[in-house]
BAKE-732367 format. One record per residue (C-alpha): x negated, y, z; residue number from 1. Coordinates in nm, 4 decimals. Each point is the difference from the previous one (the first is absolute). Example, Ala and Ser with C-alpha at 12.3 -4.5 7.8 and 13.67 -1.06 7.14 Angstrom:
BEGIN
         X         Y         Z  num
   -1.2300   -0.4500    0.7800    1
   -0.1370    0.3440   -0.0660    2
END
This chain:
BEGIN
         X         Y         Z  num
   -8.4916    9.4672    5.8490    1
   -0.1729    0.3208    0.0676    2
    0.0993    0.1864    0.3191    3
    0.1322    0.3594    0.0050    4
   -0.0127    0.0573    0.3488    5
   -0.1806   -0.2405    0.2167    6
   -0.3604    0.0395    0.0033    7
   -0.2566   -0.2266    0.1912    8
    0.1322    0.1459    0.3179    9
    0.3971    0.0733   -0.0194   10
    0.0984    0.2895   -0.1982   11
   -0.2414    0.3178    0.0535   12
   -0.0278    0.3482   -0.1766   13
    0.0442    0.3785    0.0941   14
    0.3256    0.0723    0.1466   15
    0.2655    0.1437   -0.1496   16
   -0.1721   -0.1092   -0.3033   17
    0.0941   -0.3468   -0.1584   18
    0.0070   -0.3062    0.1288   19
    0.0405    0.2031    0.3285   20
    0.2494    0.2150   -0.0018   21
    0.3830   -0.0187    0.2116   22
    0.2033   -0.1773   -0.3566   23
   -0.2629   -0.2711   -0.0210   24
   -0.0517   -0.0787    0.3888   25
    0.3792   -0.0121   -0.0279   26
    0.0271   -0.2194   -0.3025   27
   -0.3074   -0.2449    0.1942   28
    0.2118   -0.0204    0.2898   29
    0.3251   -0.1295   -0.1589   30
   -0.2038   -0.2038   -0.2869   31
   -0.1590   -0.2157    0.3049   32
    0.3125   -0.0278    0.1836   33
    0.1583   -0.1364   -0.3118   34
   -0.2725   -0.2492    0.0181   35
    0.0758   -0.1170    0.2698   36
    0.3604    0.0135   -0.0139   37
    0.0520   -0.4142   -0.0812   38
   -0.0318   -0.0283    0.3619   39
    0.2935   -0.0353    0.2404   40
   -0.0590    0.1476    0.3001   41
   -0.0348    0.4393    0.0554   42
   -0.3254    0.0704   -0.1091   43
   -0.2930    0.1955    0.1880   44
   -0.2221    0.2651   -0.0752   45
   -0.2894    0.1315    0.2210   46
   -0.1652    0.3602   -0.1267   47
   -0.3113    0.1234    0.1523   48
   -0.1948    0.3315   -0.1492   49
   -0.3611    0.1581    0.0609   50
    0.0061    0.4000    0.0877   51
    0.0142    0.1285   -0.3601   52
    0.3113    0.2745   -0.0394   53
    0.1241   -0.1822   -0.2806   54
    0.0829   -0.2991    0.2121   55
    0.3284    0.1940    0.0981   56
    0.1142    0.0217   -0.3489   57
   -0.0717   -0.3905   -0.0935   58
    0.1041   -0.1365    0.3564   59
    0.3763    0.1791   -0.1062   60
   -0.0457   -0.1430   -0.3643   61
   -0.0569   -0.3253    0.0768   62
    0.2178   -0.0111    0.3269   63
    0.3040    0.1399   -0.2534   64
   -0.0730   -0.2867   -0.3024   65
   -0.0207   -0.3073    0.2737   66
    0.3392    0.1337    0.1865   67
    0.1474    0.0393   -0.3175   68
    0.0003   -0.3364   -0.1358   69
    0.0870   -0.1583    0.4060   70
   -0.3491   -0.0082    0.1751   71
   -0.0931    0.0854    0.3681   72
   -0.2815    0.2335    0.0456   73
   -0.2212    0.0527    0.2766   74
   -0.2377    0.2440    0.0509   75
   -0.3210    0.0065    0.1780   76
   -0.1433    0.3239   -0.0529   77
   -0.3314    0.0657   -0.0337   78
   -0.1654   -0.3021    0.0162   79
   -0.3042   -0.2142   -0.1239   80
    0.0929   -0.2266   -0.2950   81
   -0.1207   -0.3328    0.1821   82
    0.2910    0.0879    0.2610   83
    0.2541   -0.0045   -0.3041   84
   -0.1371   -0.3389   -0.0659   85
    0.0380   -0.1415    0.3307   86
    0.3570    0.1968    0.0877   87
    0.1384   -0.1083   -0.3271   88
   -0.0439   -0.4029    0.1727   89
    0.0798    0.1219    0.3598   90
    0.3152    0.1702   -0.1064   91
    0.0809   -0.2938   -0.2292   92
    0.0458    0.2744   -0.2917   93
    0.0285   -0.1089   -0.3772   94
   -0.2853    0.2412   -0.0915   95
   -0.2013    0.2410    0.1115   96
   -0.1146    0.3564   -0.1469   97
   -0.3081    0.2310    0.0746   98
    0.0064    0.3107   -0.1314   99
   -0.3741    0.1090   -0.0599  100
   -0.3007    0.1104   -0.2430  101
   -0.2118   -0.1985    0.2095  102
   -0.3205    0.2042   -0.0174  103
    0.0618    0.2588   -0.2696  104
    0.0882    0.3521    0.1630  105
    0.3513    0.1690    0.0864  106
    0.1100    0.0366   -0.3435  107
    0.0220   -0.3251   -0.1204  108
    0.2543   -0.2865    0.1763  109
    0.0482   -0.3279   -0.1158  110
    0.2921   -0.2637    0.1249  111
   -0.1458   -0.3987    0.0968  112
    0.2821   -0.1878    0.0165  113
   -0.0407   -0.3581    0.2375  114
    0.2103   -0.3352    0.0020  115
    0.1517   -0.1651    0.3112  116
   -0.3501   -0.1585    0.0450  117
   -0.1641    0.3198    0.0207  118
   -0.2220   -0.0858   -0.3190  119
    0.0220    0.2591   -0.2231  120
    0.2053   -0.0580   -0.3508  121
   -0.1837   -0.1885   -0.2411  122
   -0.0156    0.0998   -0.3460  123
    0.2625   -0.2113   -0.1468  124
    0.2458    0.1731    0.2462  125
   -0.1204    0.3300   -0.0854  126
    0.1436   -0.0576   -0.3439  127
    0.3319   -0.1308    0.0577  128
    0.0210    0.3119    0.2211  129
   -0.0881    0.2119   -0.2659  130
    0.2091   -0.1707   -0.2348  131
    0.3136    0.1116    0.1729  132
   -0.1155    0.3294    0.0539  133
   -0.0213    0.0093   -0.3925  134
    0.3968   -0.0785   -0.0100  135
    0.1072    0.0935    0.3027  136
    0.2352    0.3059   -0.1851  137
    0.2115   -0.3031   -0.1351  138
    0.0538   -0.1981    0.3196  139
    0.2970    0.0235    0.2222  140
   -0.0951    0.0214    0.3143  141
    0.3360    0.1019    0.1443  142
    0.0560   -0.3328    0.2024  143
   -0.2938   -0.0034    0.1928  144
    0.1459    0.1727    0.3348  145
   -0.2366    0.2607    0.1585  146
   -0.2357   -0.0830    0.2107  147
   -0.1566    0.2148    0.3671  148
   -0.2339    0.1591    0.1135  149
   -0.1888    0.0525    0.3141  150
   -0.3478    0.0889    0.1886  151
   -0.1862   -0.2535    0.1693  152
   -0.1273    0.2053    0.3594  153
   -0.2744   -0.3227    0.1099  154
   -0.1442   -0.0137   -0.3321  155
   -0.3508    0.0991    0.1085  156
    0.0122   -0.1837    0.3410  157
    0.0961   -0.3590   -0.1968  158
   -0.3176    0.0767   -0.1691  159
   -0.2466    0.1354    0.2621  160
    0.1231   -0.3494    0.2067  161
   -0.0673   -0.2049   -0.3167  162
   -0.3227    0.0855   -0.1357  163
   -0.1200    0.0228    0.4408  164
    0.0989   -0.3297    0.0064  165
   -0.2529   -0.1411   -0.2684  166
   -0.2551    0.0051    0.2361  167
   -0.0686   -0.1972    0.3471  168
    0.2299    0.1895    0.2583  169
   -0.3196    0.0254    0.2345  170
   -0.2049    0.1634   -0.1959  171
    0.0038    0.4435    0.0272  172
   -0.2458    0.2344   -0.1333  173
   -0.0103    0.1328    0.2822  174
   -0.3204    0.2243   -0.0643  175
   -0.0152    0.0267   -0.3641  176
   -0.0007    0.3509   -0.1392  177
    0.2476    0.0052   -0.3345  178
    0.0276    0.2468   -0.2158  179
    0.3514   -0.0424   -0.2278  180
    0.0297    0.1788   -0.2990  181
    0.3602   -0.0771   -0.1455  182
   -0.0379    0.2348   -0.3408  183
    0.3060    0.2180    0.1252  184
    0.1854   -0.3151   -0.1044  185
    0.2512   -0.2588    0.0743  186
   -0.2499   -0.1994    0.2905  187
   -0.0216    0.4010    0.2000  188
    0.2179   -0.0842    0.2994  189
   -0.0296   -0.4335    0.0470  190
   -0.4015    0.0091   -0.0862  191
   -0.1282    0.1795    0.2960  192
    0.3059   -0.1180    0.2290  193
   -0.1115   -0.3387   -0.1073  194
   -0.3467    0.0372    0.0543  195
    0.0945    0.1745    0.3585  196
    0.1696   -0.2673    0.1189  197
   -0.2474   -0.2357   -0.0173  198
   -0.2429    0.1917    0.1897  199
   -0.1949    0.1883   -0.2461  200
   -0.1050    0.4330    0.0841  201
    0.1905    0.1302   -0.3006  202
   -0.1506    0.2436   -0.2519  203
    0.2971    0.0736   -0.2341  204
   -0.0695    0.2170   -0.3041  205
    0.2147    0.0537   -0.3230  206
    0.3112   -0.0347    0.1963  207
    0.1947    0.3476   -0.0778  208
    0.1614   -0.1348   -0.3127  209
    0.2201    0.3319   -0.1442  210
    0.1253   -0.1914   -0.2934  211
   -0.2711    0.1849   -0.2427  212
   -0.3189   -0.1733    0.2027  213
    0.0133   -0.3596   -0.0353  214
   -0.3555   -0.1212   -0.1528  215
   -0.1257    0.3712    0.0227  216
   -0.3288    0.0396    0.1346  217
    0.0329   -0.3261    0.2527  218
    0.0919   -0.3737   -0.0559  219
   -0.1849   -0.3213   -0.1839  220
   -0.0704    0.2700   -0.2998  221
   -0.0854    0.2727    0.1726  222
   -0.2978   -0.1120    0.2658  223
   -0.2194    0.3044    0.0789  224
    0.2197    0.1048    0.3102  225
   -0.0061   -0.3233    0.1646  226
   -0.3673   -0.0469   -0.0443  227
   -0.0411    0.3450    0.1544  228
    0.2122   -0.1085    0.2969  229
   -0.1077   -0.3244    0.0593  230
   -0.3856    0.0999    0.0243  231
    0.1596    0.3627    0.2028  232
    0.1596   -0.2339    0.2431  233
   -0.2580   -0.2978    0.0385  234
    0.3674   -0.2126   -0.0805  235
   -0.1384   -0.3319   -0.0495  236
    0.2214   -0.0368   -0.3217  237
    0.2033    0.1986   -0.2541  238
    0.3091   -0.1316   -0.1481  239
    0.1179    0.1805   -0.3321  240
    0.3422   -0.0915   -0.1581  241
    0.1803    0.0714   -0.2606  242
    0.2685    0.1834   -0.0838  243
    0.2583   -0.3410    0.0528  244
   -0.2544   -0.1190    0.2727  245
   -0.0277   -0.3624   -0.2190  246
   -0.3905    0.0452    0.0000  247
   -0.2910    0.0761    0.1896  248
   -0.3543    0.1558   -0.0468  249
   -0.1907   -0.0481    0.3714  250
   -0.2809    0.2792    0.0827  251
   -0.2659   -0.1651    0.1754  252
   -0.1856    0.1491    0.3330  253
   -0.2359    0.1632   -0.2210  254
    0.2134    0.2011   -0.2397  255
   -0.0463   -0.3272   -0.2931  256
    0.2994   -0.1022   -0.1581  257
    0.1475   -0.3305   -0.0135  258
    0.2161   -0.1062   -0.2666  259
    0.2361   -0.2762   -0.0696  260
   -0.2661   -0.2914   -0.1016  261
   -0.2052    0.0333    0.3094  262
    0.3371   -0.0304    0.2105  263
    0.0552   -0.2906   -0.2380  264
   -0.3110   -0.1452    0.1246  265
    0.0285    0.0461    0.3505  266
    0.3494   -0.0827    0.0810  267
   -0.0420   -0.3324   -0.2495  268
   -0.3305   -0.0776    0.1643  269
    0.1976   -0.0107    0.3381  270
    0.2973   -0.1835   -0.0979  271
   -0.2242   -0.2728   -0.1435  272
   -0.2046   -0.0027    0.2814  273
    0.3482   -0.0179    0.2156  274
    0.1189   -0.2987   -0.2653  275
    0.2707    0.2143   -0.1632  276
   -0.1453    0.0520   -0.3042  277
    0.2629   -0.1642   -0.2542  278
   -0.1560   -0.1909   -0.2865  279
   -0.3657    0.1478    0.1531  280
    0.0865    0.2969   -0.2175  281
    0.0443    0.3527   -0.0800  282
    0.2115    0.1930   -0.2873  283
   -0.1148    0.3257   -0.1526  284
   -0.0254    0.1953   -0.3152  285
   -0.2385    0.0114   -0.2684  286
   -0.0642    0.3831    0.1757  287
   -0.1891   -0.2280    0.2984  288
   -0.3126    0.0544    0.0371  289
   -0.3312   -0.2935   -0.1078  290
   -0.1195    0.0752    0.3346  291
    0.3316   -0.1685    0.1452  292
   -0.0122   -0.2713   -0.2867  293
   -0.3616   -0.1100    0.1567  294
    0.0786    0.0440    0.3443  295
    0.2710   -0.1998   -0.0576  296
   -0.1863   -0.2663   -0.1664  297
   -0.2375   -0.0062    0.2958  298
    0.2653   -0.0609    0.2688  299
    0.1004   -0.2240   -0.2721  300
    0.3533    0.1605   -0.0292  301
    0.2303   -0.0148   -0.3142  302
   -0.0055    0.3334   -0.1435  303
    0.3089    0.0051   -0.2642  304
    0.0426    0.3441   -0.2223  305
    0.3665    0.0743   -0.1555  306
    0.0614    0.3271   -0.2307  307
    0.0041    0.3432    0.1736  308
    0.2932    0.0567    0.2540  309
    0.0926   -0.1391    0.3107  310
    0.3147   -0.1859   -0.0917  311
   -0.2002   -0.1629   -0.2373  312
   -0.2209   -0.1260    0.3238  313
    0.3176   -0.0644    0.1697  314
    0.1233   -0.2024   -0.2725  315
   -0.2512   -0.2178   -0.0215  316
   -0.0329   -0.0398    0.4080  317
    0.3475   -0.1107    0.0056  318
   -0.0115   -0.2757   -0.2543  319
   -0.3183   -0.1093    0.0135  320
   -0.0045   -0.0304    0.4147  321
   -0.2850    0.2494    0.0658  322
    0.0795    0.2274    0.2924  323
   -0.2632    0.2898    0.0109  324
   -0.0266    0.2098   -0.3379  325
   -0.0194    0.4015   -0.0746  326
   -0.1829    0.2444   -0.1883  327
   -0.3481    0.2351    0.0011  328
    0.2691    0.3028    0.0186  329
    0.0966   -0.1408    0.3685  330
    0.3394   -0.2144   -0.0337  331
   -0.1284   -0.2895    0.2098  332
    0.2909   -0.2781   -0.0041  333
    0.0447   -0.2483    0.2819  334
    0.2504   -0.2433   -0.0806  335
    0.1127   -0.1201    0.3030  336
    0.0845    0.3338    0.1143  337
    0.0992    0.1867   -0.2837  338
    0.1199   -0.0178   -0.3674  339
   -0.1531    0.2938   -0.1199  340
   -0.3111    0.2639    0.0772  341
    0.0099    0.1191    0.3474  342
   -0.2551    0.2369    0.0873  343
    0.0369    0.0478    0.4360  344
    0.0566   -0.3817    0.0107  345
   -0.3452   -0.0362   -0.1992  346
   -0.2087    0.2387    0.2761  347
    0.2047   -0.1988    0.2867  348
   -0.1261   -0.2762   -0.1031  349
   -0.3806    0.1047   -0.0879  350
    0.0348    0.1717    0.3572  351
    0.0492   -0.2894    0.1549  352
   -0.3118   -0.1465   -0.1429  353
   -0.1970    0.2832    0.1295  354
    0.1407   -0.0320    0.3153  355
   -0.0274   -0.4065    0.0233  356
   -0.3330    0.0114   -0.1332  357
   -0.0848    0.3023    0.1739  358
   -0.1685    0.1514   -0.3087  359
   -0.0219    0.3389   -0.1389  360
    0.1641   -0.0072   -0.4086  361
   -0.2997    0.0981   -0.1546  362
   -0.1754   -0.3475    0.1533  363
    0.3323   -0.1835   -0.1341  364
   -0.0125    0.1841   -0.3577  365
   -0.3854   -0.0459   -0.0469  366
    0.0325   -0.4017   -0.0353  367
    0.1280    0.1050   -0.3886  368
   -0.2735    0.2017   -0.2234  369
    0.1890    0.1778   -0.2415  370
   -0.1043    0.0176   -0.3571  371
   -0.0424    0.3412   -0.1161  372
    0.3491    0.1163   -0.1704  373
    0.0833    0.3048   -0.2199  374
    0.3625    0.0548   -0.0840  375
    0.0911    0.2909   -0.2433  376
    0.3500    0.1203   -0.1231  377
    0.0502    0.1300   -0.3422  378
    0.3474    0.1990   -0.0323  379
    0.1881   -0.0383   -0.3264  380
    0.3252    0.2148   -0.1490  381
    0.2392   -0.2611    0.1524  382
    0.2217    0.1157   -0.3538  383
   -0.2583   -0.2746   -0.1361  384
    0.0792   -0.3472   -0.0618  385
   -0.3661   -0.1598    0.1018  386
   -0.0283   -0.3249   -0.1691  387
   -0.0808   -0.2600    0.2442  388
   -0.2418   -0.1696   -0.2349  389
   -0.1872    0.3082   -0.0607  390
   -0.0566   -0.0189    0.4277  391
   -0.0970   -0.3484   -0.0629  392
   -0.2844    0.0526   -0.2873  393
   -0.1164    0.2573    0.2129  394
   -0.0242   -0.2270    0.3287  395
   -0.2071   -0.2559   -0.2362  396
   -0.1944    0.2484   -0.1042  397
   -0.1069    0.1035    0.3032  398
   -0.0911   -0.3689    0.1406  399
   -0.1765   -0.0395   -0.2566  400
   -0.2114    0.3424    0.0629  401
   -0.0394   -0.0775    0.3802  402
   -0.0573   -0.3669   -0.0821  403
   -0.1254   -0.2336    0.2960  404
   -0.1523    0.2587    0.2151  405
    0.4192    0.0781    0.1040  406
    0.3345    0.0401   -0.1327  407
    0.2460    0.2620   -0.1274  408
    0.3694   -0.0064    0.0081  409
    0.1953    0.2552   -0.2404  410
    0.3897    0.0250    0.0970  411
    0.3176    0.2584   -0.0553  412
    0.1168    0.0486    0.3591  413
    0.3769   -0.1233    0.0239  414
    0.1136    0.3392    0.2136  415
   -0.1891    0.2895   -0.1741  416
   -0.1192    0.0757   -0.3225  417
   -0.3781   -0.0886    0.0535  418
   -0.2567   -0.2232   -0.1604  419
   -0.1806   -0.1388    0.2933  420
   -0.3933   -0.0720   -0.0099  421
   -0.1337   -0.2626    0.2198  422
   -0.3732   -0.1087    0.0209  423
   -0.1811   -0.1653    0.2184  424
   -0.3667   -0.1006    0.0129  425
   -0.2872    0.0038    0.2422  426
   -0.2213    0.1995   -0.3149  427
    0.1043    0.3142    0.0883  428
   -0.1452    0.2095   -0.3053  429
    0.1437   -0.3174   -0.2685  430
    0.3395    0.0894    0.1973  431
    0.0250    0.3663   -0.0688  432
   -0.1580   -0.0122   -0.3365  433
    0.2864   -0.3018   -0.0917  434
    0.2801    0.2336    0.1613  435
   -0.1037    0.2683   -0.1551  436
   -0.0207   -0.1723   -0.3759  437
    0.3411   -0.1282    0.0968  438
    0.1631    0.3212    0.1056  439
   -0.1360    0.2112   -0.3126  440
    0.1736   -0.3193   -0.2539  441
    0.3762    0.0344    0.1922  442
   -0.0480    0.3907   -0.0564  443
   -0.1338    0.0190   -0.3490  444
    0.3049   -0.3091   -0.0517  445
    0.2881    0.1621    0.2364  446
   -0.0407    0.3999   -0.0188  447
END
């Protein structure tokens, strides 16, 4: 079955718009309490939400459907989505809720909805979900009891404590210069408390969120303003979130940016090195990089590539027993501290190999040559049903153009309505000229 609502990532589009407007978040929040409803005991919710000024409207939505059919709700706030994941176990809740576009700017919102694991839903769950939602005006929900409500004041100390407590207690950066760019977003207030804590001179930027900034300007997206500061400053690193703070693009010393296969690469490097590696291997997406495919093969770690998205990663982590995994777009997963992208436990953590080793990042992130990579986007009426065969024909076509000097990958994203270009080859000039030919056949096909 074809889902209406759930995309790759939860449910995302333009607020007030459908999927996201006040009647659906409502009809979400009873449909998955429903789900749930076989079990005995009073049932849990935990809802979190980035900075956008829609998050008021869908936190009441959703708060309203879950009460409504006898759930408890608690609410965090703003908060990053990995801290929904780890709340929703600490709390012992049934599920867990972010409300967030992720990346995409202030008008968009989106609603990720976690189980009691704090693994995101899988698909299968998605469309039971959305099969009650599709029947939900015939069901009786009159003997369900209401359910409470009620804030949760420690939210963003449980998490501070947690993701401090990944590392060795004795270590500080004591003498590091960070610069903290939250993307007027969810991470704004625990990132550079975090970071503070453990020692660090704090540079915080992109932490005035006014409900219409979130992603604008500042954050993983948005780069030029941390760059500036970091190389204003001398900060010995920059780290840019995103809007839900679940990933992480580091600035190096120099102004270069490092993106989510070198962190790969250094943090996997390290725990094999430590003996923590599981199965001596790494999960990412077909998005990674060659260069981290022959790094890899050289340090004679498993590289493993799932589709696009990082619940696919996670999926695969959890049942194949592989415990670091994450994307080129910065969600780094590490399994045995988190269920999900987390983007200030990711620069904790490559912090304290900087500090341990006592290196600067751009020594760390030079051990992985990239390949040269060219991504383009190509917007289509979303009114259009694309045909994912046509995307397919296309993608041969264009291996077959940059043959075995690289590859291409053609894909629809799963949250907007873009035909994404990927191509990567150390031939710089075959590169553009394949992109190019590429670009010109979706627009003559797709206009």
């Amino acid at each position: 079955m074809k889902k209406r609502y759930f995309g790759t990532d939860g449910v995302r589009g333009i607020a007030n718009n459908s999927p996201i407007t006040a009647d659906i978040a409502q009809k979400i929040g009873i449909a998955t309490g429903l789900y749930l409803s076989n079990e005995a005991h009073q049932k849990r919710v935990v809802i979190a939400k980035d900075t956008r000024l829609s998050g008021y409207m869908l936190e009441s939505a959703l708060t309203s459907g879950f009460t409504s059919v006898g759930m408890d709700v608690f609410l965090l706030g703003p908060m990053p989505t990995p801290a929904v994941s780890l709340l929703t176990k600490a709390l012992r809740a049934d599920l867990g809720v972010m409300i967030s576009a992720s990346h995409n700017t202030y008008e968009y919102n989106g609603i990720k909805i976690f189980g009691s694991t704090g693994y995101k839903l899988n698909d299968s769950e998605e469309i039971e979900i959305e099969n009650i939602i599709q029947n939900i005006e015939q069901l009786d929900i009159s003997t369900k009891g209401i359910g409470k409500a009620k804030r949760i004041d420690d939210a963003q100390a449980r998490y501070i404590e947690y993701v401090k407590g990944t590392i060795d207690r004795k270590l500080t950066f004591e003498g590091m210069k960070v610069v903290v760019d939250s993307a007027n977003g969810a991470g704004y207030k625990v990132a550079p408390q975090a970071l503070w804590e453990l020692g660090a001179e704090v540079v915080s930027i992109g932490d005035k969120p006014n409900g219409l900034n979130i992603n604008h300007e500042y954050g993983s997206t948005s780069l030029k303003n941390i760059v500036d500061r970091v190389k204003k400053d001398k900060a010995d690193i920059g780290i840019a979130l995103d809007g839900d703070a679940d990933r992480v693009i580091i600035i190096d010393e120099k102004g270069d940016i490092i993106n989510g296969d070198s962190l790969l690469a250094i943090i996997a490097s390290e725990w094999q090195s430590l003996g923590k590696l599981l199965n001596n291997g790494v999960v990412a997406t077909t998005m990674s990089n060659i260069g981290l495919e022959e790094y890899f093969e050289e340090k004679k770690i498993n590289l493993i590539r799932t589709d696009i998205g990082d619940r696919y990663v996670v999926e695969y982590m959890k049942e194949h027993g592989y415990n670091i995994g994450g994307e080129q777009s910065g969600h780094i997963i590490i399994g045995d501290y988190s269920t999900t992208g987390d983007g200030l436990l990711t620069a904790i953590q490559v912090l304290a190999i900087m500090k341990k080793y006592k290196k600067k990042i751009s020594e760390l992130s030079d051990q992985m040559k990239v390949v040269p990579q060219i991504l383009k986007n190509f917007k289509y009426d979303k009114a259009k049903n694309i045909d994912p065969l046509d995307i397919e024909e296309i993608n041969k076509i264009g291996q077959l153009k940059i043959g075995n000097l690289g590859r291409i990958l053609v894909r629809l994203s799963g949250t907007e309505p873009l035909i994404r270009v990927m191509g990567e080859s150390r031939d710089k000039k075959h590169l553009n000229k394949t992109i190019d030919d590429i670009m010109q056949i979706i627009k003559k096909k797709f206009n």
